[in-house]
Every structure is written in C-alpha cells, then in structure tokens.
C-alpha positions in Angstrom: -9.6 -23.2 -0.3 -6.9 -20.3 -0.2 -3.7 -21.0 2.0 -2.4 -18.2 3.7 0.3 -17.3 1.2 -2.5 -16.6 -1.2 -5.0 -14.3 1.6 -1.3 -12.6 1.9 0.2 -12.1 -1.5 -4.4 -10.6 -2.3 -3.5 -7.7 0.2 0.1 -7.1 -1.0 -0.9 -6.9 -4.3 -2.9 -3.4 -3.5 -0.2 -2.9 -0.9 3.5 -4.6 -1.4 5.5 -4.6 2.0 7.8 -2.8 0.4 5.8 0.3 0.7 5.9 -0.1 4.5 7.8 2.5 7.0 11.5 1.3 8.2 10.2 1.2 11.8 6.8 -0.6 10.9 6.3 -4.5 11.2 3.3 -5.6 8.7 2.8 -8.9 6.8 2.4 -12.1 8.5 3.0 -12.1 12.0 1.8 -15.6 13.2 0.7 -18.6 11.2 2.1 -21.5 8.6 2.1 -19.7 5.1 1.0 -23.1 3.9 -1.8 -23.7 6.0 -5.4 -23.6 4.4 -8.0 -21.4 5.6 -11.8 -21.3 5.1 -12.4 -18.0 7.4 -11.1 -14.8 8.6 -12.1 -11.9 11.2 -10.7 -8.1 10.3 -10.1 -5.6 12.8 -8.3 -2.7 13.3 -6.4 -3.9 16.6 -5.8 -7.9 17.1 -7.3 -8.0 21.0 -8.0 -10.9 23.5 -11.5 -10.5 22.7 -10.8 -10.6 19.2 -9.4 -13.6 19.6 -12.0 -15.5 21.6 -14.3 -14.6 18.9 -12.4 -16.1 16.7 -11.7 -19.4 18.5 -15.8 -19.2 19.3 -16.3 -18.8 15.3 -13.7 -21.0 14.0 -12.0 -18.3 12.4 -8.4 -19.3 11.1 -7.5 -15.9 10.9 -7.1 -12.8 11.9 -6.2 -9.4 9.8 -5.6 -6.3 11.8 -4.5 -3.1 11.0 -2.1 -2.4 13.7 0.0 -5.3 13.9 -0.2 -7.8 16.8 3.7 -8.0 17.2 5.3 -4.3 16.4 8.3 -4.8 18.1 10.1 -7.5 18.9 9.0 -10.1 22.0 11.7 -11.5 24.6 10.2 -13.5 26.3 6.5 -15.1 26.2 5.0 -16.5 29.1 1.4 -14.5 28.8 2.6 -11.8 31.4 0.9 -9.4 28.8 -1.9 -9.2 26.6 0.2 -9.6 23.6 2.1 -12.5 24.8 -1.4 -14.0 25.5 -2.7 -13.3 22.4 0.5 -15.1 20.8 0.1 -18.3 22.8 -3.6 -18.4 22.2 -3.2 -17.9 18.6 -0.6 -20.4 18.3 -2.5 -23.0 20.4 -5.6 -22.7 18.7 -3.9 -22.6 15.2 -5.5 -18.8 14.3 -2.8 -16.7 11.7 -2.3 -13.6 12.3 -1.4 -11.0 9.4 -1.2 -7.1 9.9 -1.2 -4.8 7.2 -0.2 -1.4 8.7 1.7 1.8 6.9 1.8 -0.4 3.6 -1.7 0.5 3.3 -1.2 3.3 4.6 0.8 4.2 1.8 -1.1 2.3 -1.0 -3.4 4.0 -3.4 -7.0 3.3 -2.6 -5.4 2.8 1.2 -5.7 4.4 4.2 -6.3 7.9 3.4 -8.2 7.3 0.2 -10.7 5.6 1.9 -11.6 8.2 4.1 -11.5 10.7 1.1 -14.6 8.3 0.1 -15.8 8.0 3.1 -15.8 12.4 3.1 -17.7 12.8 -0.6 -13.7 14.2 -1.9 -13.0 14.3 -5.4 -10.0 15.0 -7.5 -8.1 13.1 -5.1 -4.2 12.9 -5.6 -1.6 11.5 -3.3 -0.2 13.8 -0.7 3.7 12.8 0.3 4.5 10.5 -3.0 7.1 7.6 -2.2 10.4 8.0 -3.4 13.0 6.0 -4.1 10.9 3.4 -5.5 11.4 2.9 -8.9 13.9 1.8 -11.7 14.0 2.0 -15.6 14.5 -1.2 -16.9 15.6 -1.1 -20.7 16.6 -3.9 -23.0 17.8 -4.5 -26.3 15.7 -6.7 -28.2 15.4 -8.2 -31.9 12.4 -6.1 -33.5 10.4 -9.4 -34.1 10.5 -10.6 -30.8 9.8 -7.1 -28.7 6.4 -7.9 -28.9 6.5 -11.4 -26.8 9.5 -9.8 -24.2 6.6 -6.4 -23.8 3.9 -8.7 -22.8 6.0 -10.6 -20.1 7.5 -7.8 -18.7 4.0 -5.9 -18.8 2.5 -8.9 -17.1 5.3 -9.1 -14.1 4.2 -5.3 -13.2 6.2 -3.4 -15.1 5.2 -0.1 -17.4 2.7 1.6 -15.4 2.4 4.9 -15.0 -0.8 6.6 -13.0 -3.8 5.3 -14.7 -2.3 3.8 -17.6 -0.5 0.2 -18.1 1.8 -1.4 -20.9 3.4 1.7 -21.4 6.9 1.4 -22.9 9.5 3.4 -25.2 11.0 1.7 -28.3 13.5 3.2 -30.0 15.2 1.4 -33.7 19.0 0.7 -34.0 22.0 -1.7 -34.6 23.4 -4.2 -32.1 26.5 -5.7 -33.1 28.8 -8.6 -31.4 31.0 -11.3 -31.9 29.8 -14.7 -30.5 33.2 -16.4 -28.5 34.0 -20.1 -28.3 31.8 -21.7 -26.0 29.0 -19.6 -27.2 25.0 -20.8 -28.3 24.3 -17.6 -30.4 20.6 -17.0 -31.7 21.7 -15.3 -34.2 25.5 -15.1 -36.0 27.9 -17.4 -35.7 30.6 -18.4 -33.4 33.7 -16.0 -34.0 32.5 -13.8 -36.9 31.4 -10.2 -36.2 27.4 -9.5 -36.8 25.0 -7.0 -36.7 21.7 -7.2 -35.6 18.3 -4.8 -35.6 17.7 -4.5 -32.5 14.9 -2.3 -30.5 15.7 -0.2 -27.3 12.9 -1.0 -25.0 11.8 0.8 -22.2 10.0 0.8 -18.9 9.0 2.2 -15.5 9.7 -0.8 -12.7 8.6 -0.2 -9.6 11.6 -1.9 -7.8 10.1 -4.0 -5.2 8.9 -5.7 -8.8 12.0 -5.3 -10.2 14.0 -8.7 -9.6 10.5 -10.7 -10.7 10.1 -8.3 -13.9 13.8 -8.9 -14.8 13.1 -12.6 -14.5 10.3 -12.7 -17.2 12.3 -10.5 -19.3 15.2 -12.6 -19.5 12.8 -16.0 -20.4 10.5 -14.3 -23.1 14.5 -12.5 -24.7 15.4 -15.2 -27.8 19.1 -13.7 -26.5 21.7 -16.4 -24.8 23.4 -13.1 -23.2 20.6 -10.6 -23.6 21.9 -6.8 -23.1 19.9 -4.8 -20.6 20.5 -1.9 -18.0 18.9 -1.1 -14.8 18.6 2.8 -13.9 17.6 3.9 -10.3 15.1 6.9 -10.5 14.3 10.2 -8.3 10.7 10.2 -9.7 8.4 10.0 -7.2 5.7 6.7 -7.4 3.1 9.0 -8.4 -0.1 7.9 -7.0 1.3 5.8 -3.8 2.4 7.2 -0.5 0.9 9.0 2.6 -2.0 10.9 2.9 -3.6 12.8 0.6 -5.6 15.8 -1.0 -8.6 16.8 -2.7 -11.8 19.0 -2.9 -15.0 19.4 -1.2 -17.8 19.6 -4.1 -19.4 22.4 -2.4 -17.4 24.4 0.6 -18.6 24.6 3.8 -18.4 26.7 6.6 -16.4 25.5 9.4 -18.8 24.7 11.9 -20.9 22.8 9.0 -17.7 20.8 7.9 -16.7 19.8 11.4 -20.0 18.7 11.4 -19.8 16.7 8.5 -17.0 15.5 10.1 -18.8 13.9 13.0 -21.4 12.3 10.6 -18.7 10.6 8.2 -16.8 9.1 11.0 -18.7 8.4 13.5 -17.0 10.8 16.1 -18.2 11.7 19.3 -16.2 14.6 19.0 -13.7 16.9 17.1 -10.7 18.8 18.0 -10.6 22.0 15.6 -7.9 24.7 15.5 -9.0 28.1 14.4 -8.0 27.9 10.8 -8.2 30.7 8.5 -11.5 31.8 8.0 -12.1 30.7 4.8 -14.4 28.2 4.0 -13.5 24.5 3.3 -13.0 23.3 0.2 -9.7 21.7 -0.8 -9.2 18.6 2.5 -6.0 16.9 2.9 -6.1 13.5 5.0 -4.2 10.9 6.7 -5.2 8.3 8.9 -3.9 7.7 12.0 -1.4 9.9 13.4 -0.9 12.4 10.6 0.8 15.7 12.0 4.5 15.1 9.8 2.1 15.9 7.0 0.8 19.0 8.4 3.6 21.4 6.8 2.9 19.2 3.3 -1.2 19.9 3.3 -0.4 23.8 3.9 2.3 24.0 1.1 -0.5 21.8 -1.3 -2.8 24.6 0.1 -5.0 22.9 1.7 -7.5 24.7 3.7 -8.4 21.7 6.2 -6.5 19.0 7.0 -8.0 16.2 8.7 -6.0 13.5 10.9 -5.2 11.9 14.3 -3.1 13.0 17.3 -1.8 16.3 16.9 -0.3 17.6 19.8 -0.8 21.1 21.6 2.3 22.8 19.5 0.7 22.0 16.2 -2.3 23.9 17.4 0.0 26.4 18.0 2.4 26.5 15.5 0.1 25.6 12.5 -3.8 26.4 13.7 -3.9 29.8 12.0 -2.7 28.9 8.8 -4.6 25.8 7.8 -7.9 24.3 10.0 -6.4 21.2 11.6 -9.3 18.5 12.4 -8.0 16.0 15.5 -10.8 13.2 14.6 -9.0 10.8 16.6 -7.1 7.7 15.8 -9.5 5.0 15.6 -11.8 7.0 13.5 -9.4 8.2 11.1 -8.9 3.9 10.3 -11.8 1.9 11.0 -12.8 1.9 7.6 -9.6 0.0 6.6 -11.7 -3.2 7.7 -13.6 -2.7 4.4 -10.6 -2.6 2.2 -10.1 -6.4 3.5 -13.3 -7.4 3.4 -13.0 -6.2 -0.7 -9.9 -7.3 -1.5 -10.8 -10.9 0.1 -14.6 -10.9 -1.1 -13.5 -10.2 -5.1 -10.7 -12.6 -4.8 -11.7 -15.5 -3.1 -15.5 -15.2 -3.3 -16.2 -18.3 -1.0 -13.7 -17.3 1.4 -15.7 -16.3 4.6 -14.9 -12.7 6.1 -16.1 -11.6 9.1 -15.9 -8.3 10.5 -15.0 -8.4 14.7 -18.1 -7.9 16.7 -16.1 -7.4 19.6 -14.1 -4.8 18.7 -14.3 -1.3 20.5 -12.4 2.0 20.2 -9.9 1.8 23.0 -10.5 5.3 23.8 -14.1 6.6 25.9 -15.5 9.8 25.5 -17.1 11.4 28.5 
C-alpha cells in the first residue's frame, strides 16, 4: 500500500515543485506524508461536495488541480468553504495534494495534454523555463568513470530532450600532493603524483542537483574528489508554459472553432477576428494564458487557444493572431487523466477515482 510520500514524489517525478510559479502553492496541502492510502478522487477544484464523496467512498485522498489552500489561512473556524473543507479533511483523515503550475509547466502537462486532446503534432514547448539548470563536471580516474556516469545518470542527471546518459569526457592529467592527515586512493602521503584522470560532464537540472552531487561523490574512488558546479542561461528545453504545434490539415475558422467545441466539451467559444488565414500552426495554454499571447504571435502561431483573455487583448492582439477564449475549466479538465496515469502505471492496485460530483463552476445561458 503506497503512503502519501510515494502518491507525491509519482506526480513530482513528471512535475518537480520546483517547476512551480513564485506565487503558486502546489504539493501537499493537508495530510501525514506517512500515512498509507488505498484510494484517491482527482478533480480539478477540491469542493465540499468533493469532499463528501470522498468521505461517502472512503477515499483517503484527494488530488486537485487548483490547490485547496493557495494563500495562506488566519484563522479556521468553517466561516468559508475552504476553512470547511480543511476541518472536514482533517477530521475525517482525507490528504489533500494539489499539483497546479508545476504541471502546468511539465512536459506532457497541462498544455500538452490538450495538444492531444486537439489531434496537434510537432509539438514543442512554448515559454521554456529558465534558470533551471547547472553543468556538473568532475574529474575522475579513467577506470572508474564508468561506475560515477551510471550514478549520476541514475540521480537525473545528463538529459537532454529525448535523449538520456548523455555526457562529455575529455582525457588529461590530475596532479596533487596528499597532506598529513590524508587517506589518498592513489599516491602517497607528502609526495607529488600524477594521475589520468577524465573530465566528465553533464547537464543537471538543478532542482536534481544536490541529490545528483550526492551519488557522484559515493560512486568517486576520490577521498577529496575535484568537481565544479556551473549555473546555465540555457533554457530547459522541453519544460515550461504552453506550447505550439500544427494542425495536420488547416481549417477554416469557423470549422476550427468548431473543432474546438467538439475537443473540449464547450458550450461556447470566444473568437477574435484573426487574420484570415486558415489554421494550421495552434499555440495553447491552459488556464489563464494571455502573458503568452505576444510569445504564440512571435512563434507565428496563427491561433492561440487559452482561458480568460480580457477585452484589451481582443483589442490589442485579435487582428494579428485568432485568439480562442475556451474558458478556464475547459482548457484543464483533462489534467484529471494525467493523475489517473501517472497513479494507474505506478501503483497498479492503487484505486483512482475520478469526482462524480464535480461541475464547471461557471453556467452557460
């Protein structure tokens, strides 16, 4: 039976916190990261209904989209829903864990899912991360790089895109002098030596990097092993927010926005004039995605398909690129199936139940 920790660390795995916005609140919000559970409801808002159901189903815990607690509570004496969903969760032992703009920003999150969903293909990231990844290198006896690239390869590092255990070697000389007080693998205490040595190196995403720098320094034969740590300005490649690819066939707009409908289930779409052209090359983010707007016109995008735009950015961006309002809730109900995967493949006996009580907040008329 999984504990928490472990239905946690499954989801961070495809997305690490660290890939969450400075003003966002995912992970565990509620619950003993020890505890066991047998059973879990996902939704995309953690609700008092949502709740009952899972008190009614003997559900341990919840996993929501949005988190429950987003900013921080004061007080709690169930004068609102979310104080009443606290103390019902805590009373009736039910975890509560949120994974939110860290999925967002995952590849094969948010946004790729409703490239699926929308038949895209040659899908890339639209707004990369930055700032989120090192070079680790380290200077290693040839006959032991072997052992120290398959511990550092198995702790994350060295992947770039859709390739793993990628590394750069490089031959030369070390040379030291072991003091007193000194274990040396190789030379001896207070006499100059020179070693072959190889320059290894790596990509470290650095949310990884503490845990690959660990399993580096146990697989080195090295008392003192020598090793730098280089911050990078390359972007992460494949995660981040939103993203962009192509229609197999274009369509004109009425048909796409039609197609629109169909894919998410919308009662309705809010279109801007666009250019005229038809669609072929669709740039997407779920939830509320107009910061990206200026970013899907410059990867010349022809549509770009979202949540929330406001009446300027009909205004301001309509003519240039096709901006499709789909609505919030539409744009990331489909994150419920990411769970459900990620859960179902890792802990196959582990019971996950999609909320039956769950509704979009918002009515059409």
């Amino acid at each position: 039976m999984p504990k928490i920790a472990d239905i946690a660390a499954a989801i961070e795995e495809l997305a690490p916190l660290a890939f969450q916005e400075s003003y966002d609140n995912s992970g565990l919000q509620i619950g003993d990261p020890a505890a066991e559970v047998e059973s879990a409801i996902v939704c995309t808002d953690v609700t008092e209904d949502i709740v009952g159901e899972a008190i009614a189903t003997g559900a341990q815990m919840i996993i929501s989209h949005h988190p429950l607690l987003f900013k921080g509570l004061k007080k709690i004496t169930g004068s609102t829903p979310q104080q009443r969903i606290a103390i019902e969760c805590v009373k009736h032992g039910i975890a509560v864990y949120s994974g939110h703009t860290n999925v967002d920003s995952a590849y094969g999150g948010v946004s790729y899912i409703m490239a699926r969903q929308l038949g895209l293909v040659d899908v890339k990231v639209l707004q990369p991360l930055e700032d989120r990844l090192a070079k680790l290198v380290v200077f290693v006896p040839e006959a032991y790089a072997g052992q120290v690239n398959e511990a550092v390869w198995a702790a994350g590092a060295g992947r770039l895109g859709d390739y793993d255990r990628c590394s750069y070697r490089l031959a030369g000389e070390g040379t030291f002098r072991a003091l007193p007080g000194a274990s040396p693998f190789v030379g001896e205490v207070g006499s100059d030596h020179q070693e072959a040595e190889l320059r290894l190196e790596y990509i470290v995403p650095r949310h990884r990097l503490a845990a690959i720098t660990a399993a580096m320094l146990k697989a080195h034969p090295y008392e003192e092993p020598a090793f730098d740590v280089i911050a990078l300005l390359n972007k992460a490649g494949r995660d981040g927010l939103g993203c962009i690819g192509r229609l197999p066939v274009p369509l004109p707009l009425l048909h796409f926005a039609t197609v629109l409908k169909e894919c998410f289930d919308c009662h309705t779409v809010r279109l801007s004039e666009g250019t005229g052209k038809p669609i072929e090359r669709v740039a997407l983010c779920g939830g509320s995605g107009a910061f990206l707007i200026q970013n899907a016109i410059a990867a010349k995008a022809d549509a770009y398909v979202s949540a929330d735009f406001k009446y300027h950015d009909f205004t301001d961006f309509g003519q240039s690129i096709l901006l499709a309002d789909i609505g919030h809730y539409e744009s990331e109900q489909y994150t419920k199936r990411l769970f459900n995967r990620i859960l179902s493949e890792k802990f196959p006996n582990f019971a996950v139940r999609y909320a039956k009580t769950e509704t979009n907040p918002i009515i059409y008329i």
